[in-house]
C-alpha positions in Angstrom: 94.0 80.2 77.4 93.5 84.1 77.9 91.9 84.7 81.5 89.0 86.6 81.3 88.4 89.6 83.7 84.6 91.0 85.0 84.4 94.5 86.1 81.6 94.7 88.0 80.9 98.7 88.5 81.7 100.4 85.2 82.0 104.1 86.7 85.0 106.1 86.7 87.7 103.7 88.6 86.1 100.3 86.7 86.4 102.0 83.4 89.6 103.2 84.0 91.0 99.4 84.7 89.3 98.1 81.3 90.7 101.2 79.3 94.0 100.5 81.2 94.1 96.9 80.6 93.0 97.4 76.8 95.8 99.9 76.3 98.5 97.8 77.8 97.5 94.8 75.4 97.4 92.9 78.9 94.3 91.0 78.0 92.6 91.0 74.9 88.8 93.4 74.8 86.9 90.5 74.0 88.1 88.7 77.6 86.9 91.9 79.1 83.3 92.4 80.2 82.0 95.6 82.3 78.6 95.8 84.3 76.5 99.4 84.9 73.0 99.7 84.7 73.3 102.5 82.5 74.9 101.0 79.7 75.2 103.8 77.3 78.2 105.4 79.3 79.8 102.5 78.1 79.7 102.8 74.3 82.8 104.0 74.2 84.3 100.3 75.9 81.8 98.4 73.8 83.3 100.3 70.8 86.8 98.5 71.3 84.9 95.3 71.5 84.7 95.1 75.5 81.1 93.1 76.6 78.9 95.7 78.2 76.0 94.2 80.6 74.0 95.1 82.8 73.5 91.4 84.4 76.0 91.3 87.0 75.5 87.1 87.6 76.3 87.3 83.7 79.0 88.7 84.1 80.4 86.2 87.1 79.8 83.2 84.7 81.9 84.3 82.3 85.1 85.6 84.5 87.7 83.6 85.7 88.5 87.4 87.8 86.3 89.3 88.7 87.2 93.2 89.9 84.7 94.4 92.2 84.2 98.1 91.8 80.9 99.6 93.1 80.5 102.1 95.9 80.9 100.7 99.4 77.4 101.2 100.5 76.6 98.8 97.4 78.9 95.9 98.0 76.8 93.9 100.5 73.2 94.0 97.8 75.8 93.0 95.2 77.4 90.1 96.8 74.4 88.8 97.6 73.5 88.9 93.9 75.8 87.0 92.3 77.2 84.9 95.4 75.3 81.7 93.5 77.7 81.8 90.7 80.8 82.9 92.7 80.2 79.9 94.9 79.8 77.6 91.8 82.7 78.7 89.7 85.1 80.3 92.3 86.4 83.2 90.6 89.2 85.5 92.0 87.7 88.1 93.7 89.4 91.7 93.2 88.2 94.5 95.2 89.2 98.2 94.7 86.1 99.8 97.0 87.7 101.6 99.7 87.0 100.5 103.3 85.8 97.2 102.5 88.5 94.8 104.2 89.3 91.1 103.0 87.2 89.9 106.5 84.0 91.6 104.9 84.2 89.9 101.8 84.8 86.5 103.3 81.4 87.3 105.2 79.7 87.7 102.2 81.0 85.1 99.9 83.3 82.0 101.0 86.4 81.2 103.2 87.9 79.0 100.1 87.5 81.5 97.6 90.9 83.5 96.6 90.2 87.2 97.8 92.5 90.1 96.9 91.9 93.9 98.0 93.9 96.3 96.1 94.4 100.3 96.3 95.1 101.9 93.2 95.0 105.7 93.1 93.9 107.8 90.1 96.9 108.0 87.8 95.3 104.5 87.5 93.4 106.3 84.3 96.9 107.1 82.5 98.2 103.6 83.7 100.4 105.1 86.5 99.0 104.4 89.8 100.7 103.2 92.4 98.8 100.4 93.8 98.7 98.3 97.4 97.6 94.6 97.3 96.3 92.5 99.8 95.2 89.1 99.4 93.6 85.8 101.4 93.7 82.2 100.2 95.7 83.0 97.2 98.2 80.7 94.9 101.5 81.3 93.1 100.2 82.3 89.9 97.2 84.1 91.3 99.0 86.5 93.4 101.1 86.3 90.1 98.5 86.7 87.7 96.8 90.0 90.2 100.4 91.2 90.4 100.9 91.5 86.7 97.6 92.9 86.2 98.1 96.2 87.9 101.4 96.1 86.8 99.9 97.0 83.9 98.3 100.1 85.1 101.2 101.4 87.2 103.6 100.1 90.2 102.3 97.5 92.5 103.6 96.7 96.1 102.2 93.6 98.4 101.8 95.1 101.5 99.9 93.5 104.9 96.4 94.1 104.8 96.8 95.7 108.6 98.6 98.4 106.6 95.8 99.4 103.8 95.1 102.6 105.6 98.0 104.0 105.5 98.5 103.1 102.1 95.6 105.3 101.4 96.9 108.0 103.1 100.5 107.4 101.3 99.2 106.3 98.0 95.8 107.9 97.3 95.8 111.0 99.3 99.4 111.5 98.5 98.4 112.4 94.9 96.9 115.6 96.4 99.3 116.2 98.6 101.9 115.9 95.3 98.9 118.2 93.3 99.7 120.8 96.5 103.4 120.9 96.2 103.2 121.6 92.4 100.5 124.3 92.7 102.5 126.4 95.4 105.5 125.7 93.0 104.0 127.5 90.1 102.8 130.2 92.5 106.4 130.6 92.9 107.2 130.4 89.8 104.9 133.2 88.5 106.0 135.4 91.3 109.4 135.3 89.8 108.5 136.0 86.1 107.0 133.0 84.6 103.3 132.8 83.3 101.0 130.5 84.4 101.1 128.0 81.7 105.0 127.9 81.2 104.9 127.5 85.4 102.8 125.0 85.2 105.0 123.0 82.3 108.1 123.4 84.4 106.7 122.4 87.7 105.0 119.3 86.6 107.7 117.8 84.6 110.6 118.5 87.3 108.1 116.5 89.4 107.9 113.9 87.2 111.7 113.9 86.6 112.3 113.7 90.0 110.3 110.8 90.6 111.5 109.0 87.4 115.0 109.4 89.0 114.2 107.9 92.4 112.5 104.7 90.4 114.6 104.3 87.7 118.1 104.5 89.8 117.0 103.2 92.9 118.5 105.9 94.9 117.3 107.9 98.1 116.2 111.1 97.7 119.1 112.6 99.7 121.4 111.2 97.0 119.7 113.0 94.3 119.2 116.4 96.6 123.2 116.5 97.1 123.7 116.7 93.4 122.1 119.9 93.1 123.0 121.3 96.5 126.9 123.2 95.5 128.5 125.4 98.6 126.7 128.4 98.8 124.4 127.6 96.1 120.9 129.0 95.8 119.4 125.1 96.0 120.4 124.8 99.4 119.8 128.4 100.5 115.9 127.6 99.6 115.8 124.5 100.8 117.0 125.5 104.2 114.7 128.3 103.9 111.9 125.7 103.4 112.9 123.3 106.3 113.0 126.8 108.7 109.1 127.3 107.5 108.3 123.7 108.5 108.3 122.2 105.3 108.9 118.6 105.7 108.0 118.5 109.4 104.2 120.1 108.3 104.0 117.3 105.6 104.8 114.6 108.3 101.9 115.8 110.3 99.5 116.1 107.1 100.1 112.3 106.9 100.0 111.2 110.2 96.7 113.6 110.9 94.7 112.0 107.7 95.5 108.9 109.2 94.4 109.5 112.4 91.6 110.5 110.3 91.1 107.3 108.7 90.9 105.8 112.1 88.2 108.1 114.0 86.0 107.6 110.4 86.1 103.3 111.2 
C-alpha cells in the first residue's frame, strides 16, 4: 500500500516538497494532501490531483507522514491543533521549520511518536537540495522510508541532531555563499570581454560541473584542482593569486562567523 504524506504549510518550502515528490513519481498525487488557509494558491497542486485543505486535523487523519512546514512562531498553535489525531494514529512526524529542535516537538506531541527534523535548502524546488536529517524513536524502514523521500528531492545525509546548526550554515547558507562565488566570477568574466549573459552561462555551469565531478567520482577537491594546475600555468598563477587575497581563509571565517551567529540568535 502507497504511504500517504500531509504537508501541513503549503507556502513556498511545502509546495516545493509536493511539486518535488510529484515530479520524481515518488508517491502518487492522490497520496498527497497540502494544508493553507488560502487555498487558491494551491490550484496549481490541486490541478495534478494533489488534496488541497484547509483542515489541518483533516489532513492528520489521512497521513501515515506528516511534513510539518509552517513558520516557527506557528508550530506551537498548530501542534496543539491536531495533537488529538496525531496521538490516535501516530503518524511520522517530519519537520523542516528551522529552529524548532526534535526536544520541542516531543513537548508538544508524544515521547513514542517517531520524530524526524530535516534541513533541506532551496534547490529543494528543482529537486536538488542537499538535505540534513535528524530523527528520535525511529524504525528501519522509517528512517528508510524519510531517507528515500528526500532522496527524491536532492542528496540526503543523517547527521546528529547536535550538529543541525551547522548544517544550516553549510547547507542552507552555503547556497549564497555558492550564489557569491558565481557572481564575482562573472564580474570577472565581463571584465575580461564576456557579456553579462554569456558570463553568467559559463560561470554557473563550470560550477555545476565542478560539483557533478566531486559527486559523481568521489574524489577530493584537490584531486580535481591538480588536473588543471600545469607548471607555470595560468590556473595556478590565479589561484595563488586568490589564496594571497584571503580567499579560502575569508570563506572559513564567513562560516564559522554565521555560526557563531546561529548561536548568539538561540
Amino acid at each position: 500500500m502507497s504511504k500517504k504524506i500531509a504537508i501541513i504549510g503549503g507556502g513556498n518550502l511545502g509546495t516545493a516538497i509536493a511539486e518535488g515528490l510529484i515530479s520524481s513519481k515518488f508517491v502518487e498525487p492522490e497520496n498527497i494532501i497540502v494544508t493553507k488557509r488560502n487555498l487558491a494558491t494551491l490550484a496549481g497542486l490541486e490541478s495534478k490531483g494533489v488534496i488541497i485543505t484547509d483542515d489541518n486535523t483533516k489532513a492528520v487523519e489521512f497521513a501515515d507522514y506528516v511534513i510539518l512546514a509552517v513558520k516557527p512562531f506557528q508550530i506551537k498553535e498548530i501542534l496543539e491543533q491536531i495533537n488529538k489525531p496525531i496521538l490516535t494514529k501516530k503518524p511520522v512526524l517530519i519537520s523542516v521549520i528551522t529552529g524548532i529542535w526534535l526536544k520541542d516537538l516531543v513537548e508538544f506531541t508524544s515521547k513514542d511518536l517517531a520524530i524526524f527534523r530535516a534541513m533541506p535548502n532551496t534547490a529543494i524546488a528543482i529537486q536538488e537540495s542537499m538535505t540534513c536529517l535528524s530523527h528520535l524513536n525511529a524504525d528501519k524502514a522509517e528512517i528508510a522510508f524519510v531517507t528515500d523521500l528526500f532522496n527524491n528531492l536532492g542528496k540526503t545525509v543523517l547527521i546528529d541532531e547536535k550538529l543541525m546548526d551547522a548544517a544550516t550554515v553549510l547547507g542552507a547558507c552555503g547556497t549564497a555563499y555558492a550564489m557569491r562565488y558565481i557572481r564575482a566570477n562573472i564580474q570577472g568574466g565581463i571584465e575580461i570581454g564576456f557579456s553579462a549573459a554569456t558570463a553568467s552561462i559559463i560561470a554557473a555551469q563550470t560550477v555545476k560541473g565542478a560539483a557533478e565531478l566531486l559527486l559523481k567520482k568521489n574524489t577530493h577537491p584537490e584531486q580535481e584542482i591538480d588536473k588543471v594546475t600545469t607548471p607555470k600555468g595560468c590556473t595556478i598563477a590565479g589561484l595563488n593569486e586568490m589564496e594571497h587575497q584571503g580567499f579560502s581563509s575569508s570563506l572559513i571565517k564567513g562560516i564559522i562567523t554565521s555560526y557563531k551567529k546561529i548561536l548568539e540568535d538561540m
